[in-house]
C-alpha positions in Angstrom: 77.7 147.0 104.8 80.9 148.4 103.4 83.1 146.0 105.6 81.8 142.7 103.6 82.7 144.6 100.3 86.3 145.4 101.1 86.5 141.3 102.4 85.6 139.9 99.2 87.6 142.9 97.4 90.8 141.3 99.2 89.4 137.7 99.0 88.9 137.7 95.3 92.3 139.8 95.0 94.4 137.1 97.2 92.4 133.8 94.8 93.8 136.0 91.5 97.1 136.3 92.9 97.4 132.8 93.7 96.3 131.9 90.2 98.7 134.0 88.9 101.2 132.3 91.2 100.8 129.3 89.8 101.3 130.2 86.6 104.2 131.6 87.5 105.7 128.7 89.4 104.7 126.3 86.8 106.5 128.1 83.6 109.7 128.3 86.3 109.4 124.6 86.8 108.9 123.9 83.0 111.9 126.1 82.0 114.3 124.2 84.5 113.3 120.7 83.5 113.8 121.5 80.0 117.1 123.3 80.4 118.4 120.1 82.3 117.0 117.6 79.5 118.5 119.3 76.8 121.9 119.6 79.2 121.5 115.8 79.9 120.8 115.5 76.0 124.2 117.2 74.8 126.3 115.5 77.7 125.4 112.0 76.6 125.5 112.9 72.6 129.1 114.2 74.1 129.6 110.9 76.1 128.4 108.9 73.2 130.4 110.3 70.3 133.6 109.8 72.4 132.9 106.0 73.5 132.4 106.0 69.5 135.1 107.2 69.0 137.3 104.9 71.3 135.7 101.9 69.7 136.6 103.0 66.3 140.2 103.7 67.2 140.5 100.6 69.4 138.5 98.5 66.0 141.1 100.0 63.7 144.3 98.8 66.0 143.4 95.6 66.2 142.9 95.2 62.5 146.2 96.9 62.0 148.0 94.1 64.5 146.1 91.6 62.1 147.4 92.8 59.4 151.2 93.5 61.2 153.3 90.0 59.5 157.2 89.5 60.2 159.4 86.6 59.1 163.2 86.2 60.6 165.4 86.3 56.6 168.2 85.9 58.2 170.2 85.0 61.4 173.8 85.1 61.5 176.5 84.5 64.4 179.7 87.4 63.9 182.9 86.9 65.5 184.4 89.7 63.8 181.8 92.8 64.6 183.8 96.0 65.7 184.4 95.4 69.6 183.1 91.8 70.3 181.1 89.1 69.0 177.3 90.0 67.7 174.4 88.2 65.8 173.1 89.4 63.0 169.3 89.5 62.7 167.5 90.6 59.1 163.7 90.8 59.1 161.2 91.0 56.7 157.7 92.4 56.9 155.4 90.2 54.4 152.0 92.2 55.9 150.2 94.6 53.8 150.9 97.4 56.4 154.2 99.0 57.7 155.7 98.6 60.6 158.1 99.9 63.2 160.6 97.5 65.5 160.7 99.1 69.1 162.3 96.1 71.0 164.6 92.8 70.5 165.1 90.6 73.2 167.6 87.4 73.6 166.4 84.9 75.9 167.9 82.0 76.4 166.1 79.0 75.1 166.3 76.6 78.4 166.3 78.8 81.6 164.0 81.4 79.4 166.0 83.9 81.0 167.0 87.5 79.3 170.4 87.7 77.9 170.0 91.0 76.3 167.5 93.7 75.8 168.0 96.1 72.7 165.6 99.3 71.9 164.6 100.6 68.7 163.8 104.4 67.6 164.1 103.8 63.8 163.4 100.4 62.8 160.4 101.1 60.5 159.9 98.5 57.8 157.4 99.0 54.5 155.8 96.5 53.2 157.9 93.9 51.5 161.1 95.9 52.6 163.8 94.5 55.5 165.6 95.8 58.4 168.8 94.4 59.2 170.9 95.0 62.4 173.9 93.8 64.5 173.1 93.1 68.1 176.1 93.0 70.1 176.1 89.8 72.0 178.9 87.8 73.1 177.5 84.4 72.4 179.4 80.9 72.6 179.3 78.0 70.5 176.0 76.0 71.1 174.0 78.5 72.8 170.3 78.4 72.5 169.1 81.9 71.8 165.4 82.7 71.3 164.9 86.3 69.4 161.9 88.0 70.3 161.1 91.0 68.3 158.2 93.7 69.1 156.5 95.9 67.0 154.8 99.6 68.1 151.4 97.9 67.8 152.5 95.3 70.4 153.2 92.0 68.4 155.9 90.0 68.9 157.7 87.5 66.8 159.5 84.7 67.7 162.5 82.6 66.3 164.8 80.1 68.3 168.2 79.8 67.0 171.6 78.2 67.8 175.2 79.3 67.7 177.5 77.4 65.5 
């Protein structure tokens, strides 16, 4: 009669151990899903708050180029500039923002080809202020020249003129 009291001594030891085991597993399995949910939580608050981010930067550019406004004041054809002949170009920003020329180009006005290239580090304009340069170009009477001019922001404005 002893042997049947050891078998259910083991038998109701092994069904509280399994219990215990579940319990066990379960608060494992608990702790890992909520660890990754609140990982997945901050990486797409993380992901979130930079596409905002982006937007807002990308919103406030593009009302800045809105705002960007350039007129040609002057164009004037030099035969007596330092070492050859040059145009003089005077621009005049009429926007509500300031600007900054990075780039002038000649093309010419039938073939649309470049004639001349010139780069800009310090051609910032304020509002209702100028910038005036001579661009070394040896033009010849009757010459179509379109003037491109672009802006940090990525405008460009246009004129077409003519040499005298």
């Amino acid at each position: 009669m002893h042997k049947p009291q050891i078998r259910n001594y083991k038998k109701h030891h092994l069904i509280s151990r399994r219990a215990l085991s579940n319990v066990v597993t379960s608060a494992i399995l608990l702790s890992a899903v909520s660890i990754m949910g609140a990982m997945m939580l901050a990486w797409s608050n993380t992901s979130l708050n930079i596409q905002k981010q982006d937007l807002e930067e990308l919103f406030s550019t593009q009302v800045n180029k809105i705002n960007e406004d350039l007129i040609f004041e002057n164009t004037s054809f030099l035969s007596t500039c330092p070492v050859t002949k040059c145009i003089n170009v005077t621009l005049g920003n009429v926007g509500t923002l300031g600007l900054n020329i990075t780039q002038m180009k000649f093309v010419d006005g039938n073939t649309l080809a470049e004639l001349k290239i010139f780069s800009y580090t310090n051609g910032g304009i304020v509002p209702s202020g100028s910038f005036s340069t001579n661009a070394t170009y040896s033009w010849s009477s009757g010459d179509d020249i379109d003037i491109i001019v672009f802006t940090d922001r990525g405008n460009q404005f246009n004129t077409n003129v003519i040499a005298p």
